[in-house]
C-alpha positions as CSV (number, residue, x, y, z in Angstrom):
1,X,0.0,0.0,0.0
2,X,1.7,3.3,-1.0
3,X,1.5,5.8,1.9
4,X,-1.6,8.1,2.6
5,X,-1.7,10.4,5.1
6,X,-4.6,12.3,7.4
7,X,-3.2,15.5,8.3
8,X,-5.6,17.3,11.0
9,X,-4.2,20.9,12.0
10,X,-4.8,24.1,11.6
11,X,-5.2,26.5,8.5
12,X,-4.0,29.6,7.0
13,X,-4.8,31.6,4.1
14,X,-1.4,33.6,3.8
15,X,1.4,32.0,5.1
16,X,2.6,28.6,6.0
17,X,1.8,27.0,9.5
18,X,-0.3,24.0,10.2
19,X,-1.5,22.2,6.8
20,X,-0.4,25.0,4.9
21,X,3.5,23.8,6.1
22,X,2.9,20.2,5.8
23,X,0.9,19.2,3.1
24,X,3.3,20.8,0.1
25,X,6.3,18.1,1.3
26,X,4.5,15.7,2.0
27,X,3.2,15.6,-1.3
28,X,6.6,16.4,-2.6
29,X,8.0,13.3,-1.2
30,X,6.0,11.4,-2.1
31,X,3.0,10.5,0.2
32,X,-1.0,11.2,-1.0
33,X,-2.3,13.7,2.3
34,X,-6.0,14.3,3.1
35,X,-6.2,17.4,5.5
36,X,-8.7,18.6,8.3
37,X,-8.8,21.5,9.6
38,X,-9.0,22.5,13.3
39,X,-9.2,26.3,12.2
40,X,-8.8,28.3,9.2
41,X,-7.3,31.9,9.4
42,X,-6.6,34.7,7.2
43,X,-3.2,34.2,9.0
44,X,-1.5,32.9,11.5
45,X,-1.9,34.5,15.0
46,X,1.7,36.4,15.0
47,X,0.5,39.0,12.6
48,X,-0.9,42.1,14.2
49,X,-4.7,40.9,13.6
50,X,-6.1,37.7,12.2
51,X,-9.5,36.9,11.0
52,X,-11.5,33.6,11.2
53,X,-12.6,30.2,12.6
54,X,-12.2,27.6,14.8
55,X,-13.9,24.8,14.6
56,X,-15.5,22.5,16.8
57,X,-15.2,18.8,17.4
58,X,-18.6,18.2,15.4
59,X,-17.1,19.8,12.6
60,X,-13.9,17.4,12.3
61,X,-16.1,14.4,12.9
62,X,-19.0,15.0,10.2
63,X,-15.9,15.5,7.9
64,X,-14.5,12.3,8.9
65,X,-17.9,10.9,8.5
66,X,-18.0,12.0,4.9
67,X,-14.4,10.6,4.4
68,X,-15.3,7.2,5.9
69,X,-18.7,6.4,4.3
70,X,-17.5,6.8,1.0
71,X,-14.4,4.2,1.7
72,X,-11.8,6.8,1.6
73,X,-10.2,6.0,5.2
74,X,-7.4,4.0,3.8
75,X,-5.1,5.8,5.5
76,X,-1.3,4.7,6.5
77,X,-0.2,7.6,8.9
78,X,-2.0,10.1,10.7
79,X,-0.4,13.4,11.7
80,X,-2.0,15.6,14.1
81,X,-0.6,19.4,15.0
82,X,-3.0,22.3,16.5
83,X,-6.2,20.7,18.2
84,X,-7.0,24.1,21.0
85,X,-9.3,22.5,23.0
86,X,-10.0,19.2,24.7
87,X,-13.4,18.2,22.9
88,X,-10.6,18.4,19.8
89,X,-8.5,16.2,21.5
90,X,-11.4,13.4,22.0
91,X,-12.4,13.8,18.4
92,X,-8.7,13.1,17.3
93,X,-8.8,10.0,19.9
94,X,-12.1,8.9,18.2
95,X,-10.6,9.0,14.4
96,X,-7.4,6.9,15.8
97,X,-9.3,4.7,16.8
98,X,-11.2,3.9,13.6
99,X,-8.4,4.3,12.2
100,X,-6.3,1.6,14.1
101,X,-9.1,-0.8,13.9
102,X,-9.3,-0.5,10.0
103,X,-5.2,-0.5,9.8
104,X,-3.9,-1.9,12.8
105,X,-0.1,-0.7,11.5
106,X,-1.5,2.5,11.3
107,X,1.6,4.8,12.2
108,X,0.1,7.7,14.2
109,X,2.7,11.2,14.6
110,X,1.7,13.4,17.0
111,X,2.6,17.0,17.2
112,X,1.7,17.5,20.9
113,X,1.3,22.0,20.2
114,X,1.0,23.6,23.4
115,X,3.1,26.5,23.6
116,X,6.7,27.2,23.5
117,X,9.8,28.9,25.6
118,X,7.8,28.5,28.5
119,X,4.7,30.0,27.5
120,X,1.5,27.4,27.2
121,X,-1.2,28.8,24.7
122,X,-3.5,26.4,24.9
123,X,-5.6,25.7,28.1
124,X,-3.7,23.7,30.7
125,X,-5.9,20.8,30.9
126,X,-5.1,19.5,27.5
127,X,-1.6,18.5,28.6
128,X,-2.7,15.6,30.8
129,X,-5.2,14.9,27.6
130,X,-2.2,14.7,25.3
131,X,0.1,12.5,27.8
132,X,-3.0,10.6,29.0
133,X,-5.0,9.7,25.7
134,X,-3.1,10.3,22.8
135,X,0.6,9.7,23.5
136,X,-0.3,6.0,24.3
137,X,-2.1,6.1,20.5
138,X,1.2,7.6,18.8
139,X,4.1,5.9,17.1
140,X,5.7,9.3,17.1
141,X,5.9,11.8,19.1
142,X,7.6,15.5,18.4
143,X,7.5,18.0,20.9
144,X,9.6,21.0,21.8
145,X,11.5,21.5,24.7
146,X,8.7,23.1,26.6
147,X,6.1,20.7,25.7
148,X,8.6,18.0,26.2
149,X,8.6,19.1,30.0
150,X,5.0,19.6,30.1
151,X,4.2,15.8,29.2
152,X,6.9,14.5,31.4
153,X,7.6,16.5,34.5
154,X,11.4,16.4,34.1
155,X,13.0,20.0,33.6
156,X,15.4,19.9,30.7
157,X,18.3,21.9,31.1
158,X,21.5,19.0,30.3
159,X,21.3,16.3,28.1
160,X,21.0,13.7,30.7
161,X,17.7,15.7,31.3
162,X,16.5,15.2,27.7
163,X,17.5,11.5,27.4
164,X,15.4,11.0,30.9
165,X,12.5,13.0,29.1
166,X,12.9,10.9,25.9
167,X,12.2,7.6,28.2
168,X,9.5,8.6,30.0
169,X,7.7,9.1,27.0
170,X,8.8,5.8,26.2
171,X,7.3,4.6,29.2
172,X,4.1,5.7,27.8
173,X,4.1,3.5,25.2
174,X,6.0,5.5,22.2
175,X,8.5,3.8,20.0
176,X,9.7,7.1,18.6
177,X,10.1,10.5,20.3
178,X,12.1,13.6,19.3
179,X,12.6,16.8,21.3
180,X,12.9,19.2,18.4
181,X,14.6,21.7,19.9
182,X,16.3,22.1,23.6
183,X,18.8,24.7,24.9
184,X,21.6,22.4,26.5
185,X,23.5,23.9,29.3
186,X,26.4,20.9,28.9
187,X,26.3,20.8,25.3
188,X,28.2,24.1,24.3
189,X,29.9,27.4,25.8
190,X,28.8,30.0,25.6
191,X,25.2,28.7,26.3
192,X,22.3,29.6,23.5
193,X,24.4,29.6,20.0
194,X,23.1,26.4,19.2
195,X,20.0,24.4,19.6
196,X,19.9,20.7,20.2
197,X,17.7,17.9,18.5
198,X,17.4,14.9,21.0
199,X,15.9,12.0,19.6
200,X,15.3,8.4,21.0
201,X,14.4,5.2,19.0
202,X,13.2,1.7,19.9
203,X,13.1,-1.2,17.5
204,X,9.9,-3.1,17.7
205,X,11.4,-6.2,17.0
206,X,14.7,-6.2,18.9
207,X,13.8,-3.8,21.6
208,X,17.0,-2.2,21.1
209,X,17.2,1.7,21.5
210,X,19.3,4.0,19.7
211,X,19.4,7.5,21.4
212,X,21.1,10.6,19.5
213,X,21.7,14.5,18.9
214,X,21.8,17.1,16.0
215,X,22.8,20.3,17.0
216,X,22.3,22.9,14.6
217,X,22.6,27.1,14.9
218,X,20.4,29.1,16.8
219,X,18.8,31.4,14.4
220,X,17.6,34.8,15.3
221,X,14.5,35.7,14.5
222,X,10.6,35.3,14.4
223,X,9.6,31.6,12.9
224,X,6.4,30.1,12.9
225,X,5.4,26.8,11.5
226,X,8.9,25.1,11.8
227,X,7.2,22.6,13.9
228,X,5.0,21.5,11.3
229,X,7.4,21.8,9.0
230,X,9.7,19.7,10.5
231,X,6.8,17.0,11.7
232,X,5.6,16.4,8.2
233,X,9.5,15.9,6.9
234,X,10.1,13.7,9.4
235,X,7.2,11.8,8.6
236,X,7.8,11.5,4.7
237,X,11.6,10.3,5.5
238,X,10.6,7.9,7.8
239,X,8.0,6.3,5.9
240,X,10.3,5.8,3.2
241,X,13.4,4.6,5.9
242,X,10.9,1.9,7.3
243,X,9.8,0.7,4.2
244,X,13.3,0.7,2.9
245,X,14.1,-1.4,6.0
246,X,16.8,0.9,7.0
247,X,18.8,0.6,10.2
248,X,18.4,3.3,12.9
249,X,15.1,4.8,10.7
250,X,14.2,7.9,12.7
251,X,18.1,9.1,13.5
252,X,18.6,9.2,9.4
253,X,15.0,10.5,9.0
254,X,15.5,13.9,11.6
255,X,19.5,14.1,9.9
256,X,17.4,15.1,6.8
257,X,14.5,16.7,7.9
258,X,17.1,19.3,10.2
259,X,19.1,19.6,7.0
260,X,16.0,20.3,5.0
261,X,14.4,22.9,7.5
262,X,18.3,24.7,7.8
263,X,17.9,25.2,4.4
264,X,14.4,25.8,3.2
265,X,12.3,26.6,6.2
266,X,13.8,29.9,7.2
267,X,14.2,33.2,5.2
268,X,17.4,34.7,4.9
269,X,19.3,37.1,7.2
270,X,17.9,40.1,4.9
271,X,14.5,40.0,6.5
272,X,16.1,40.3,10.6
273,X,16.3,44.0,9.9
274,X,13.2,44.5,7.7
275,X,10.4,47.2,8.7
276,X,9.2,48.9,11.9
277,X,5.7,47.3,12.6
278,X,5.2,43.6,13.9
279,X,3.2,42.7,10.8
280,X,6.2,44.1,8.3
281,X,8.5,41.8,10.5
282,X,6.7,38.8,10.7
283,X,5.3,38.5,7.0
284,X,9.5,38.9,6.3
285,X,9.9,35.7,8.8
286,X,7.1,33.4,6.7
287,X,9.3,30.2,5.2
288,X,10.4,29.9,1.8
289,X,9.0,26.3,0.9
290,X,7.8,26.8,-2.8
291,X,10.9,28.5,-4.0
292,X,12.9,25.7,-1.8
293,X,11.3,22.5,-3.0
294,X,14.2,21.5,-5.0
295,X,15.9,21.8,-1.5
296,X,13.3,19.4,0.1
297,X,13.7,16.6,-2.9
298,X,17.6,16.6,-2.7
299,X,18.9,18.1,0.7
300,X,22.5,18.7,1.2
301,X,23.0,16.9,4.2
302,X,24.8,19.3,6.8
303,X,23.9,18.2,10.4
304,X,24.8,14.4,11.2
305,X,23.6,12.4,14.1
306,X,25.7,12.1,17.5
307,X,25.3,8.9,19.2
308,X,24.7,9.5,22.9
């Protein structure tokens, strides 16, 4: 069965977060995507204003309703990003399930989005919802360093801290788990030029676990949508590392995606200087994924894998 994908995230009109990030390289690579969305903005929520919708629960299960009476839920993967609420949440656990019991291989990547650098923008209940319900449903699992802490309780500030964080959301049941990005106080002097990829892998044949590190430069700047960015390339790459059979699947798969996102998903230095209002800034900071798609075929690959 070649790879098909239900994406459910949010929108945007203008710019590239949510669907609008993930469903261009997805495709690119190689993988058919069906999208739901949790909202649909004129733009994403950095701007100075936005305008639209989000929608309810009810909303992304009549559409799933549609999708699955007319025998078009053959899906392979499911990749979830922005949900916003719980009742969101349940109707995601709902369409896993379906899902799983029409494809029991189903592989299931979940975006936990909750906030970032500290800062949780979504209410606080969802993050027992997400380590409770969902994370036991996933195959993959990609948060950031903040939502990392969030579903695990362990503050990560070393990288014994991340690797600690990586198996306790083992313990919950996920083969596959990368902390996207985490500032590493062992890791470098002077603290905060680099950020740090921790990813941790278990084989589930042989139980064995291969734990690793990219680190890659800190860029400055306003970026949003890098995490869905860098969810759906990790996805593509490791759909086509498992079926390949590779060895060590996901460490090759975030190699690429890093190298990929270094190179496409961020505009160049140019636009760290550009105009005076928010908005002017911001709309300079939107990725470059169109122009870069030769870039996402055939990356160069700069950042390699650390064994740790």
């Amino acid at each position: 069965m070649s790879s098909k994908v239900l994406s459910i995230q949010s929108h945007v009109v203008a710019g590239y977060v949510g669907n609008r990030a993930a469903t261009f390289p997805l495709q690119l690579l190689g993988l058919e995507v069906d999208v739901i969305n949790t909202v649909q903005f004129s733009n994403h929520t950095g701007y100075n204003t936005f305008h639209g919708d989000r929608f309810p629960a009810s909303h992304i299960l009549d559409l799933f309703a549609g999708i699955k009476e007319n025998g078009l839920d053959t899906y392979t993967h499911l990749l979830t990003g922005y949900m916003g609420n719980s009742e969101n949440i349940r109707a995601v656990e709902s369409i896993a399930n379906e899902l799983l019991a029409k494809n029991p291989d189903l592989f299931f990547v979940l975006d936990p989005v909750m906030g970032d650098e500290g800062a949780l923008y979504v209410p606080k209940e969802l993050i027992a919802l997400y380590r409770d319900v969902l994370c036991p449903m996933a195959k993959l699992v990609t948060p950031n360093q903040f939502e990392a802490e969030l579903l695990t309780g362990v503050t990560i500030s070393t990288l014994e801290d991340a690797k600690k964080a990586c198996d306790v959301l083992h313990s919950y049941g996920i083969p596959n788990v990368v902390i996207t990005s985490s500032v590493l106080e062992d890791a470098e002097k002077p603290v905060g030029k680099r950020l740090h990829l921790v990813g941790s892998e278990i084989d589930e044949k042989t139980g064995a676990k291969n734990t690793f590190r990219i680190s890659f430069p800190r860029l400055d700047g306003y970026f949003t949508g890098s995490g869905d960015f860098f969810a759906a390339l990790t996805t593509a790459r490791l759909a086509k590392l498992r079926s390949d059979g590779a060895e060590t699947p996901l460490e090759h798969a975030c190699e690429l995606a890093t190298s990929t996102q270094e190179s496409t998903g961020v505009p160049v230095g140019e636009n760290l200087a550009r105009g005076t209002r928010p908005s002017d800034m911001v709309r300079g900071f939107e990725m470059r994924i169109i122009p870069s798609q030769h870039l996402i075929l055939n990356p160069t690959l700069q950042f390699k894998a650390d064994k740790i």
